[in-house]
C-alpha atoms as a printed R data frame, in Angstrom:
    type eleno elety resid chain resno       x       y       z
1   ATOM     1    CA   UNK     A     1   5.625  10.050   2.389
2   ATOM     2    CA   UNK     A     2   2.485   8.889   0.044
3   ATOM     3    CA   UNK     A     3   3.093   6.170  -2.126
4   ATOM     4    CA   UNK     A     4   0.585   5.361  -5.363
5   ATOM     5    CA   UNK     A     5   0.561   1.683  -5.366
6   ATOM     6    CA   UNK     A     6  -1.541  -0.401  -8.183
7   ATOM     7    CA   UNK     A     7  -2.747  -3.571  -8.842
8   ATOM     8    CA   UNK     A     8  -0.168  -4.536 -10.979
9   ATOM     9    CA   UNK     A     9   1.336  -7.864 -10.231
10  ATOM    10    CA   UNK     A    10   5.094  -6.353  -8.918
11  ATOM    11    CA   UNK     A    11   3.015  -4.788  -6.053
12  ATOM    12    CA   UNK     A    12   1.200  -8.178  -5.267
13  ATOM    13    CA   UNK     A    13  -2.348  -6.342  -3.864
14  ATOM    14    CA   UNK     A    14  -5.203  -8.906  -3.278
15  ATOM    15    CA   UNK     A    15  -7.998  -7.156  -4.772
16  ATOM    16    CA   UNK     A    16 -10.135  -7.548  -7.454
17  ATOM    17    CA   UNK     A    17  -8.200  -5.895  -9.768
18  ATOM    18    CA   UNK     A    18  -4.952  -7.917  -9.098
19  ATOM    19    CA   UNK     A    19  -4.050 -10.693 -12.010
20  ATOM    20    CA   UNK     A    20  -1.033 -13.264 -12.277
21  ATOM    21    CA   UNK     A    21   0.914 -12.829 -15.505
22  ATOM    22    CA   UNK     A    22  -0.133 -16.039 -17.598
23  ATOM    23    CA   UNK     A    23   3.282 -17.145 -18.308
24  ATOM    24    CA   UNK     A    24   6.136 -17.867 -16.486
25  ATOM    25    CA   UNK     A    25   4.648 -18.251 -13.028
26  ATOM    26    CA   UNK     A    26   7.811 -19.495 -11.098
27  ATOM    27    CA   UNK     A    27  10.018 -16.768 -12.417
28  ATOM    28    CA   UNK     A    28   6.858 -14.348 -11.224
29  ATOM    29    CA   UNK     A    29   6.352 -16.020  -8.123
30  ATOM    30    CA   UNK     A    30   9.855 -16.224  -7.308
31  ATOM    31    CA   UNK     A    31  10.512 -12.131  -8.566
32  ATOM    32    CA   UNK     A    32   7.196 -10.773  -6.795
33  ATOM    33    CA   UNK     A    33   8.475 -12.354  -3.565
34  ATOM    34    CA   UNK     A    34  11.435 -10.306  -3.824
35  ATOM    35    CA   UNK     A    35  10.343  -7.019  -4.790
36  ATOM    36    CA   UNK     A    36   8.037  -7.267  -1.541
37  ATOM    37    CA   UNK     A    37  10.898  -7.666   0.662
38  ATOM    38    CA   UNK     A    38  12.771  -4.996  -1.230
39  ATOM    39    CA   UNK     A    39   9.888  -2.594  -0.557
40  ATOM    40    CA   UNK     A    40   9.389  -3.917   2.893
41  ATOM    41    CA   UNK     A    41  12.996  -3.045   3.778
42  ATOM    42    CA   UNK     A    42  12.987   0.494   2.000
43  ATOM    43    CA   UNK     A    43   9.699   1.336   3.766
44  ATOM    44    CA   UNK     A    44  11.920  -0.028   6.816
45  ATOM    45    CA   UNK     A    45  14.736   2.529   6.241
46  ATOM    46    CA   UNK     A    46  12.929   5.219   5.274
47  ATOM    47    CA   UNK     A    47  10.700   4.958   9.109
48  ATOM    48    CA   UNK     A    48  14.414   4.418  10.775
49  ATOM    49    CA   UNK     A    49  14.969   8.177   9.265
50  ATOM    50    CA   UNK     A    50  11.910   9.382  11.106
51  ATOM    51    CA   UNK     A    51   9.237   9.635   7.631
52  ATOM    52    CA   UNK     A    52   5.870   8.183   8.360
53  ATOM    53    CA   UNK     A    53   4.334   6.285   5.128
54  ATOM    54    CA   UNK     A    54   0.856   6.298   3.402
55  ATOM    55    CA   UNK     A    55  -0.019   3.718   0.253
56  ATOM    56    CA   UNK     A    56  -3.271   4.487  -1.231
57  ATOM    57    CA   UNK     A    57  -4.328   1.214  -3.379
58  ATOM    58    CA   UNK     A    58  -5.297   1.877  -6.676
59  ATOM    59    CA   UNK     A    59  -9.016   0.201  -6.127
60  ATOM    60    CA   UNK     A    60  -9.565   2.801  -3.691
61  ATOM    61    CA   UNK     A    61 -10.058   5.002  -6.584
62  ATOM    62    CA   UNK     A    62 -11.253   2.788  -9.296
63  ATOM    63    CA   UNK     A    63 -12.140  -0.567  -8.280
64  ATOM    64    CA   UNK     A    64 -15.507  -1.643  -7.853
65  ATOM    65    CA   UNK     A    65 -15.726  -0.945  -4.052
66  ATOM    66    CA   UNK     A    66 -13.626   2.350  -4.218
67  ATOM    67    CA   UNK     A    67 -14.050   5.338  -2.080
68  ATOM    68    CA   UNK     A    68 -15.040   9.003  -2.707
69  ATOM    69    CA   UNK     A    69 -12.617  11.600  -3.096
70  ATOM    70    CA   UNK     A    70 -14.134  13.018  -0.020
71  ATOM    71    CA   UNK     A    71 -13.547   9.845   2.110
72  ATOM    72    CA   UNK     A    72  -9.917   9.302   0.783
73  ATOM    73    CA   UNK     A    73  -9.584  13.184   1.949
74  ATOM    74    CA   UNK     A    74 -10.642  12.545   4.909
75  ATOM    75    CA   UNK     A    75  -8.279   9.432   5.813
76  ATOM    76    CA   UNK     A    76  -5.565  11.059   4.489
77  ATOM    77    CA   UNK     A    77  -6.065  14.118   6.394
78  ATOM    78    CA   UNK     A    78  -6.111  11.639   9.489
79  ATOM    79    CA   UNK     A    79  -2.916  10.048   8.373
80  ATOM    80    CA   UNK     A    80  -1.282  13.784   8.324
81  ATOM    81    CA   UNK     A    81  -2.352  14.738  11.809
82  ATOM    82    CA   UNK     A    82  -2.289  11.392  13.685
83  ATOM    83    CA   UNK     A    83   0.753   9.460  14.869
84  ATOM    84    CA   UNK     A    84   0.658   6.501  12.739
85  ATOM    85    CA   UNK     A    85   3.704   5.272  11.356
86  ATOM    86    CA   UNK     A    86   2.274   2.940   8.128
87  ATOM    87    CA   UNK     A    87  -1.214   4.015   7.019
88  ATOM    88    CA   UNK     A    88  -2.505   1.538   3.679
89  ATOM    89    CA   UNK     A    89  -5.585   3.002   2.159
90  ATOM    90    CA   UNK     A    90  -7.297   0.725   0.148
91  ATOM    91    CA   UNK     A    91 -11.056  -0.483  -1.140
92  ATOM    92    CA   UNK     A    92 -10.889  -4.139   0.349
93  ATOM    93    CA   UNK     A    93 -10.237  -2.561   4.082
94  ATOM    94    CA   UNK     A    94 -10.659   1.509   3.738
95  ATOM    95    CA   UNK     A    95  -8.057   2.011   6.024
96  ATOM    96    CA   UNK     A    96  -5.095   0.065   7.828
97  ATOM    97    CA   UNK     A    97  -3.122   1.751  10.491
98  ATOM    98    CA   UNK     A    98  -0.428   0.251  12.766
99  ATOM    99    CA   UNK     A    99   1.182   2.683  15.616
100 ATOM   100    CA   UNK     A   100   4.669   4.581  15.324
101 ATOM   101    CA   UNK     A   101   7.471   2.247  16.600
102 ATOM   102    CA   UNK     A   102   9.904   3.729  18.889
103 ATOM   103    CA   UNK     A   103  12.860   5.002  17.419
């Protein structure tokens, strides 16, 4: 499964393209927290039903560091034929990997 993620603040990524909203910061903090443990569990769920996941970062495409299309090809294509259970693509650290748990 391939998941899009960007730098918006709900998916808290620390790159250069990440900004806190201006207002409100405790109800942000407090909400961001969350919706990282809610993704954290349905990524959870979703590798207890046997799917392996990729997230490729928005600044891998547009940031200042990003990658070519050829290079993000190339990981991903490494992604689909490996055995890695989480695979993070992103501009900060081109590529994250941590081994398939057993099920």
């Amino acid at each position: 499964m391939c998941f899009p993620r960007s730098a918006r603040p709900w998916q808290q990524h620390d790159c250069e393209r990440f900004k806190w909203p201006k207002t409100r910061r405790n109800f942000w903090s407090e909400k961001l927290q969350l919706n990282g443990r809610r993704d954290a569990r349905a990524i959870a769920d979703l590798h207890r039903l046997g799917w392996r996941t990729l997230a490729v970062w928005e600044c891998t495409l547009t940031g200042a560091r990003r990658i070519t299309i050829d290079k993000l090809a190339e990981l991903a294509t490494a992604f689909v034929r490996g055995n890695r259970d989480v695979v993070q693509i992103n501009a900060e650290k081109p590529l994250r990997l941590r081994r398939m748990s057993a099920r």
